[in-house]
C-alpha positions in Angstrom: 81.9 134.1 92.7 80.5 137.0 90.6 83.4 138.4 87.7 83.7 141.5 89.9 84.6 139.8 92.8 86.8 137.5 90.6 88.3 140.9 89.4 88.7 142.3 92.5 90.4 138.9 94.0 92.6 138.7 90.4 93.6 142.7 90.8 94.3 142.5 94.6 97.8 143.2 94.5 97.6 146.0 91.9 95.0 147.7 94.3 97.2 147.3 97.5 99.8 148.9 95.5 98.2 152.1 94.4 94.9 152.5 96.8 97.7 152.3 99.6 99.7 154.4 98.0 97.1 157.7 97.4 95.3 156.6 101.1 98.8 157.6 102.5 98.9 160.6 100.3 95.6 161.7 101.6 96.8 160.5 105.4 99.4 163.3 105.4 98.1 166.2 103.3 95.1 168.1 105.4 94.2 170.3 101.9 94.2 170.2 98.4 96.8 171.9 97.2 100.1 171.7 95.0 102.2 169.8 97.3 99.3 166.7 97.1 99.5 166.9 93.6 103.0 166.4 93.2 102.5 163.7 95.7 100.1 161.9 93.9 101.9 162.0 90.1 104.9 160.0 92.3 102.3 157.5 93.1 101.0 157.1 89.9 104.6 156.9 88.5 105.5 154.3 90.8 102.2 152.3 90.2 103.5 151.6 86.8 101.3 154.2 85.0 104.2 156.0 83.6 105.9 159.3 83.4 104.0 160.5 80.7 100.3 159.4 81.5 100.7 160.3 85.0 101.8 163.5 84.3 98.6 164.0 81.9 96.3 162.7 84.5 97.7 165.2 87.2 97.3 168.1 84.9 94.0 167.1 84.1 93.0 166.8 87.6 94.9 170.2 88.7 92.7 172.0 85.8 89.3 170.2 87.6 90.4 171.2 90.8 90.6 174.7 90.2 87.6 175.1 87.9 85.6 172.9 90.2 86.9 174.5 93.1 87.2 170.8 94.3 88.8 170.5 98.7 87.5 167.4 99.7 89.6 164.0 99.5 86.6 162.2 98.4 86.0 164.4 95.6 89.2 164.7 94.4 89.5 160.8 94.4 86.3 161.2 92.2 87.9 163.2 89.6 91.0 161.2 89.7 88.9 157.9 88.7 86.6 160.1 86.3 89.9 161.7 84.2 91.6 157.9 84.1 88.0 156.1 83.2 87.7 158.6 79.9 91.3 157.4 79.2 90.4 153.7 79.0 87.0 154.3 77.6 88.4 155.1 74.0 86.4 152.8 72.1 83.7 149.6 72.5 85.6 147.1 74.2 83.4 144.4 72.2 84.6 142.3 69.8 83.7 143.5 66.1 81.9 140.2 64.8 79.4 141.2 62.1 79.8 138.8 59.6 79.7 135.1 59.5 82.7 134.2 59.7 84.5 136.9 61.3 88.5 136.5 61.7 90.6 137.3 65.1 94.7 137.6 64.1 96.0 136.9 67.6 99.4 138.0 68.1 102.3 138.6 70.9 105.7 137.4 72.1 106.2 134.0 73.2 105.3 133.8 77.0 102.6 136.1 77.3 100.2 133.8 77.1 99.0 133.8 74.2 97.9 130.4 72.9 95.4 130.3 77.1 94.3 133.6 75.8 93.2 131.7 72.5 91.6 128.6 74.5 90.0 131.1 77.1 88.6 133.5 73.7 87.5 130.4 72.5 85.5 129.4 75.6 83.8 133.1 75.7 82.8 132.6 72.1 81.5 129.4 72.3 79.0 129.9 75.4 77.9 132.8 74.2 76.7 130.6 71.0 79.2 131.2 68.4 81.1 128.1 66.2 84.4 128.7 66.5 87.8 127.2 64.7 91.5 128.1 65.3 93.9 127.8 63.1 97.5 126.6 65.0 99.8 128.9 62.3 102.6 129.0 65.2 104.0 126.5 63.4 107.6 126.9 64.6 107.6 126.6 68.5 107.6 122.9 69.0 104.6 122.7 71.8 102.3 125.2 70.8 100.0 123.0 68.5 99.9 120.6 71.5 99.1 123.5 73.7 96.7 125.0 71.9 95.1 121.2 70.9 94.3 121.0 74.8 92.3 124.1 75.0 90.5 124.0 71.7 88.9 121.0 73.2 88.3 122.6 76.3 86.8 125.5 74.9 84.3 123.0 72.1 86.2 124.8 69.2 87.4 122.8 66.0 90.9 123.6 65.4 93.5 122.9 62.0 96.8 122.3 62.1 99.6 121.2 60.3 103.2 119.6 61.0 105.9 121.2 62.9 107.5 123.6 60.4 104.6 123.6 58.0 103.6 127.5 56.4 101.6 129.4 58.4 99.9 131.3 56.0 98.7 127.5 54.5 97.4 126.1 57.9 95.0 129.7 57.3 94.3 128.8 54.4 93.1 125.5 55.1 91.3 127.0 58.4 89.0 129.4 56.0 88.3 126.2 53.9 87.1 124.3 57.4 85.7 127.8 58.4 83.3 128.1 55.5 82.6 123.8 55.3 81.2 124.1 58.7 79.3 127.5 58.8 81.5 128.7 61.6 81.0 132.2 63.0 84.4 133.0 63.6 87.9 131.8 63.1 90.6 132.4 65.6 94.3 132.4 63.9 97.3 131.6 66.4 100.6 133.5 64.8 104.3 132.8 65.7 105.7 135.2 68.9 109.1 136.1 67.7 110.1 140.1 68.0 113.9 139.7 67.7 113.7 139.1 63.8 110.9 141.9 63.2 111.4 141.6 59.4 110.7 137.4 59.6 107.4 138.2 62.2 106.5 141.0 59.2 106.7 139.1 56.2 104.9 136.3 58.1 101.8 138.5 59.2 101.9 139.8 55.7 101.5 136.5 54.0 98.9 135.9 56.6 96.8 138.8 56.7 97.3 138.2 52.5 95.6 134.8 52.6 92.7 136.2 54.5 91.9 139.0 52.5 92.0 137.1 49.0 89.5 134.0 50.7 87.3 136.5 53.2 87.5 139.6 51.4 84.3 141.1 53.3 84.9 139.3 57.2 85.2 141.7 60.1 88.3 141.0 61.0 90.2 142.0 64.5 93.9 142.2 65.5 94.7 141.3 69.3 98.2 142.1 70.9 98.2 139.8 73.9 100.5 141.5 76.6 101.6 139.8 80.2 101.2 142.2 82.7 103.6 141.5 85.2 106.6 142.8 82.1 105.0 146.4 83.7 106.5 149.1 81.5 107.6 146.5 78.8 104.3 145.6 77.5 104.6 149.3 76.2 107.2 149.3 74.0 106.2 145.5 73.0 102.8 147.5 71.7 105.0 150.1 69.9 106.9 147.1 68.2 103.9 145.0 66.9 102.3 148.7 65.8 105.1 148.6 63.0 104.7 145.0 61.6 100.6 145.3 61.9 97.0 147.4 62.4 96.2 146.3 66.1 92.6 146.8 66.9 93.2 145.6 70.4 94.6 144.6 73.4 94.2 141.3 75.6 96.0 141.8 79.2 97.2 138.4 80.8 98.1 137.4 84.7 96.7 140.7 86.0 96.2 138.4 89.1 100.0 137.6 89.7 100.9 141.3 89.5 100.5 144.5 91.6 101.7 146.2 88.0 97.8 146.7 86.9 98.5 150.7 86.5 100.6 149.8 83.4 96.7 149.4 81.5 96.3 153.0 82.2 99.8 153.6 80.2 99.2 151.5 77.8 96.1 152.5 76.6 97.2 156.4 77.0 100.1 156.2 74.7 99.0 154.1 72.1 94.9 154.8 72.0 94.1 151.2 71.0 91.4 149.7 73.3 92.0 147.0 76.0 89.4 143.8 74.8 90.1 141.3 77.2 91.7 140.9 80.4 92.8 137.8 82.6 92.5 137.5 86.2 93.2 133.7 87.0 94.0 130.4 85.6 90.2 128.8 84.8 89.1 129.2 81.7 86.2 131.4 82.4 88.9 133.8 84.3 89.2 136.2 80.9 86.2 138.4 80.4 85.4 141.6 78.5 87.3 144.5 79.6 85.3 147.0 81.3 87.1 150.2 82.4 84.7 151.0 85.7 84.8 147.8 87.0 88.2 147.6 86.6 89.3 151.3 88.2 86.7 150.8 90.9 88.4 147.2 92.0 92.0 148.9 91.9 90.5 152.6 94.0 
């Protein structure tokens, strides 16, 4: 099975939920007019796009129907995917790796899934060439070294850890040093997923981000929020929270396959203009792929 079939398999319930949804719209209205539109924003709403973004989109698409002079279904279904593609085309979805090594900080809440997003990362990386370590600084949640043990060998990447307890920010340190030793391209660092002591997480990320800076002054360096998407609306405000404590640079979307919450991306990326890098459709390893905004509106519409 092709990715885009994957995708469409992994995004089948968020697609029942919102292509249902605007094909009824279009059932009962006979022309384009305001009624539709106001029709449509509840859809959008419900589909876990949000108030604000669907509200955005609709005005967007009332200004393109009357300057377009736009009647038809299909064409208005057009402009609907056209207006939300240019919001989730906001930057490359690509991974900035320039130098050798390059550093991804990979953060999140616990039970997003972050330390499978590592592993599947890892596997990307690795079979597209690339020498990869990860650095296990979750040192505090007594199964995440394990966890991540399991899929750094699954993915071919060398990983460093320390005991249960041990200082983050030195398990990083230690990772450069293995980093640099074995001509690595680039060095994946797992961080701790607690939000309900911000100031701990910030300190934390600080003394990491600290360490990285002093020993790979010049690395390209990327920040990842991984998000589940089945929390729907939640994974918004969990983006606002991690804004605070660090620079994201991007998003990774997890169990996109076990939700019919998919419109949240749309949110997501609308209210906080940080691109989407990654998203999961499945359990495999090679079920995480490169976002790409067309593939991904044309599996949901």
């Amino acid at each position: 099975m092709g990715f885009f079939d994957k995708l469409k398999q992994g995004l089948g319930k968020t697609k029942n939920s919102i292509d249902e949804k605007i094909n009824n719209v279009f059932s009962v209205f006979r022309k384009v007019d305001e009624e539709l539109l106001e029709e449509l924003e509840e859809v959008l709403v419900m589909s876990d796009i949000g108030m604000e973004t669907s509200m955005k989109i609709i005005d967007e698409l009332r200004t393109r129907i009357k300057k377009e002079k736009i009647q038809d279904e299909d064409e208005v279904k057009k402009a609907l995917k056209e207006i939300m593609k240019s919001i989730l085309d906001i930057a490359d979805p690509k991974l900035n790796l320039e130098t050798k090594p390059s550093v991804i900080l990979v953060v999140g809440v616990n039970g997003v899934g972050k330390t499978t997003s590592i592993g599947k990362i890892a596997n990307n990386l690795v079979k597209s060439g690339k020498k990869v370590v990860v650095a296990a600084a979750d040192t505090f949640r007594a199964a995440a070294v394990e966890q991540l043990e399991i899929w750094a060998q699954r993915s071919g990447s060398q990983i460093v850890k320390k005991e249960e307890g041990a200082d983050p920010a030195s398990v990083v340190f230690d990772a450069i040093k293995q980093t640099k030793e074995l001509g690595s391209d680039v060095l994946i660092v797992d961080t701790a997923g607690r939000l309900h002591n911000k100031k701990y997480l910030m300190d934390e990320l600080f003394k990491i981000k600290k360490v990285i800076e002093k020993e790979l002054p010049e690395a390209s360096k990327e920040v990842l929020l991984v998000l589940d998407a089945e929390t729907g609306q939640n994974a918004i405000s969990q983006v606002k929270a991690f804004k605070e404590t660090t620079d994201i640079t991007g998003l990774v979307l997890t169990k996109l396959d076990g939700t019919a919450k998919g419109g949240v991306v749309l949110g997501i990326v609308s209210e906080n203009q940080i691109p989407i890098k990654f998203i999961g459709v499945g359990e495999q390893i090679d079920d995480m792929q490169v976002f790409n905004a067309e593939e991904f509106l044309d599996a949901i519409i």
